[in-house]
N, C-alpha and C positions, 0 to 999 in steps of 0.2 A: 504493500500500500504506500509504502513511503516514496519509494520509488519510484511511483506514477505520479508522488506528488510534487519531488522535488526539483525545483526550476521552474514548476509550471508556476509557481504561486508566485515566485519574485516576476515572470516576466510579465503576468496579467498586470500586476501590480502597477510593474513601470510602465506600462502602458496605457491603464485604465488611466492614470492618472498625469501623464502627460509631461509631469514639470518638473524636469533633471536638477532644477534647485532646490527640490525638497524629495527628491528621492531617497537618497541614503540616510534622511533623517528620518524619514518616517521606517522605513526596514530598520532601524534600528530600535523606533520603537516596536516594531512586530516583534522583534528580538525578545523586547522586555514583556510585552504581554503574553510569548510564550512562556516566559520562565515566569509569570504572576500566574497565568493560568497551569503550571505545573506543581507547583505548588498549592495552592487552591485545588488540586485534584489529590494532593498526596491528602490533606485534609481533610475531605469531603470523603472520598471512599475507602481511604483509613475507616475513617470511623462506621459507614456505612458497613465497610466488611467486620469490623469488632459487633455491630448491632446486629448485622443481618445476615453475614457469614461472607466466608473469599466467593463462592460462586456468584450471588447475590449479585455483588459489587459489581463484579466482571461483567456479568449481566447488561446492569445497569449501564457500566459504564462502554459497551459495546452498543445500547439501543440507543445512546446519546450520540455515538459518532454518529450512525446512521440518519438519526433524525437532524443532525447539521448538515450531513452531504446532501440530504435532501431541500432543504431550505436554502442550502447556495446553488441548488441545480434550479431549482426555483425562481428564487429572488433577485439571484446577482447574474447583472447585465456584462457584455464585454463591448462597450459602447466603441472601442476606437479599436477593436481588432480587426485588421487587414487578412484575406486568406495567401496563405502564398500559390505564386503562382509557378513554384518552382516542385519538382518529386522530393518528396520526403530524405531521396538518397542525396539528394546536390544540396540538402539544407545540413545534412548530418555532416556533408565534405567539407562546407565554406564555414561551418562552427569547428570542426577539428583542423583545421588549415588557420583560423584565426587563434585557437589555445594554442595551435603549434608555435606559430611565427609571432605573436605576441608576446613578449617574455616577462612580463608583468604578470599576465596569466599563469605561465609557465610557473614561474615560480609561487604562487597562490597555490597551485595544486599541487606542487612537488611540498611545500609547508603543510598544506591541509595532510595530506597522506602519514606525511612525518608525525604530525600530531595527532593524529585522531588512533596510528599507529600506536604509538607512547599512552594513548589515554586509556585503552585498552585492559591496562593498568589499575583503573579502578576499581575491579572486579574483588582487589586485591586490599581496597580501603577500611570494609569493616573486620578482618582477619585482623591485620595489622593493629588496628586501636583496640580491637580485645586484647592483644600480647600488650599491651601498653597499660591496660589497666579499666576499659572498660568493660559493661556487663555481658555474658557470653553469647546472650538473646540480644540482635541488634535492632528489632525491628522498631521500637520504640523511639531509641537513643538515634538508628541511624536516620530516621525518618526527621526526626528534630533538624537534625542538620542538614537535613538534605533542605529543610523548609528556610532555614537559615543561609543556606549556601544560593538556593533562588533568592533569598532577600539582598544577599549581597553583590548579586550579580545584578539585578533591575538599579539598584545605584550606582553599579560600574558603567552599564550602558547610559546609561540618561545622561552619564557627565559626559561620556564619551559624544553621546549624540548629537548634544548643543555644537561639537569642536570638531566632526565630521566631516564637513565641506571645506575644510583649509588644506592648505598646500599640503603632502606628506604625509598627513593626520593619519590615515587608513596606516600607512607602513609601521610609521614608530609605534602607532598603538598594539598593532600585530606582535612586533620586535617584544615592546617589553609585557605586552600577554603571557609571548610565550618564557621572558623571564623568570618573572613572578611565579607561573609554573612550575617552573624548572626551580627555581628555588623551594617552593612549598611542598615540590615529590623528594627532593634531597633532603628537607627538613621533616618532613613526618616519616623519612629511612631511619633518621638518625634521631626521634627526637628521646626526649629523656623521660617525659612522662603523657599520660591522656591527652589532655588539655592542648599542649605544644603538637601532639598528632592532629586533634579536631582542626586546629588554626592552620594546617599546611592543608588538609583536606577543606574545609570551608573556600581557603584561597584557590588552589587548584579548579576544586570544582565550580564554583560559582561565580568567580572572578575570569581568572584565564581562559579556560573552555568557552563561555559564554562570550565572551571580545572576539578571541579567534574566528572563531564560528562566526560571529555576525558580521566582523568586519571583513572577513574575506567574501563573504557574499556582496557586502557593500563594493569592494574591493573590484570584482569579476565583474560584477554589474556594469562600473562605468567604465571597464573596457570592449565591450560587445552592443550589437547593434540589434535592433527589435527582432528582424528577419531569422536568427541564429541566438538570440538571446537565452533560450528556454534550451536549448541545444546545450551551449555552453555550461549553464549553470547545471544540468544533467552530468558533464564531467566533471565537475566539483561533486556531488554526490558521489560519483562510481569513486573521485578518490579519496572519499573517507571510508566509501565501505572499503574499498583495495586494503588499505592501511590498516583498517580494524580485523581484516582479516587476515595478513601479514603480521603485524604488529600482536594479533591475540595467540598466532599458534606462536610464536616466537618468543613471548613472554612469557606464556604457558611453559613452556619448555624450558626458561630461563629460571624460572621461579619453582619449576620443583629441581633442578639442580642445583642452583645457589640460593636460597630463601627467597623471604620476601622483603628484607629491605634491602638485601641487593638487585633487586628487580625493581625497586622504588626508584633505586637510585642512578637505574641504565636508563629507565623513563624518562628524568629530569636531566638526564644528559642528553637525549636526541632529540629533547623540547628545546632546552637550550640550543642544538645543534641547529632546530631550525628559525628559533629567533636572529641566531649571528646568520644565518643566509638572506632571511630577508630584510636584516638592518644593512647589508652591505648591499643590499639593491640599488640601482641604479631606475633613479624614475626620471620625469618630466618630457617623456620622448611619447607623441602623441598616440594613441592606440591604432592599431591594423583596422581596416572596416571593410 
């Protein structure tokens, strides 16, 4: 499902809406109302599944997708879309011919892969903060922070999002996303007790994941044009799944031979690794079209 979703939602978007001076800021607030509406649902069917049980929830929370796809099949208009007049294959060429030869792109997806690789990692967050000294049941304690970790991320994008439209904005903020990351998986490897673990996982997850993610979609956006847009942003999808699937048997593998906080701490190096590639980028060279 996600698959079929993703790309298509940013290009309606820039499109329905016409006006490249407020595109990245408004995707950026889609960003944050994702991560408020994730949270809001960790809440709502948490507690639905404590009252009414895990099928229930699921349920529930399966008849509610359904009845939004329905109301956007419904409701929502694509007022300024153009049909192409070109085969499906020459539209697939001139979007992988523009990621190719673009190298702003290029390197968007060669980061995204890096990191969504490394994030993979996660899997590995409530194991870790039990050895650390939390309770052996995480669902409680990790669920708090995951709600904590969306709150801290809709404040990272919002600042972010006022400062979106300037020169570079998109690059440095990527660069040190993926800092901060890479700091927060080397500090909850090493940290000394719970608390110091929570605070590199809050950062990690809500903070860095959440920038990266949105600002490279912002990123890919302003270098692609309507006709191949949705194209485009579909290889950013394939390369986080590539990544997550590379990056998870690799971890896997990494983490039952040497633990797990040395598996934290190869994460926060090849986050780092793709923060210094795309703070050494080279921009201001107009995009391919």
């Amino acid at each position: 499902g996600w698959a079929c979703l993703s790309g298509a939602e940013v290009a309606w978007l820039t499109d329905e809406l016409d006006r490249p001076d407020r595109t990245a800021r408004v995707l950026m607030a889609a960003a944050r109302w994702e991560l408020a509406g994730g949270a809001a649902g960790m809440v709502v069917f948490g507690l639905l599944g404590w009252a009414a049980g895990l099928a229930t929830a699921i349920v529930v929370s399966g008849a509610g997708m359904a009845a939004l796809g329905l109301y956007v099949a419904v409701a929502f208009r694509e007022r300024n879309f153009t049909p192409a007049r070109e085969k499906r294959w020459a539209i697939f060429r001139r979007g992988a011919s523009l990621a190719r030869r673009d190298h702003e792109i290029r390197l968007v997806l060669a980061a995204t892969m890096i990191v969504n690789g490394a994030g993979m990692v996660s899997w590995l967050f409530p194991r870790r903060l039990v050895d650390l000294g939390f309770p052996d049941d995480p669902t409680l304690w990790y669920t708090a922070l995951g709600i904590l970790a969306a709150g801290a991320g809709v404040v990272a994008l919002r600042v972010v999002q006022a400062r979106i439209d300037g020169a570079g904005v998109a690059r440095r903020v990527y660069a040190l996303a993926c800092l901060l990351g890479a700091g927060a998986l080397i500090l909850l490897a090493c940290a000394p007790g719970a608390l110091t673990g929570a605070f590199g996982v809050l950062v990690v997850s809500g903070i860095a994941v959440s920038l990266t993610r949105a600002v490279g979609v912002v990123w890919v956006n302003r270098r692609t044009t309507s006709g191949v847009r949705a194209t485009v942003h579909s290889f950013l999808s394939q390369a986080e799944t590539g990544g997550e699937i590379v990056g998870g048997i690799a971890l896997a593998a990494l983490a039952q031979a040497a633990g797990t906080p040395a598996t934290l701490a190869v994460s926060g190096v090849l986050i780092a690794g793709a923060g210094v590639l795309v703070a050494r980028c080279r921009i201001g060279e107009p995009p391919f079209v």
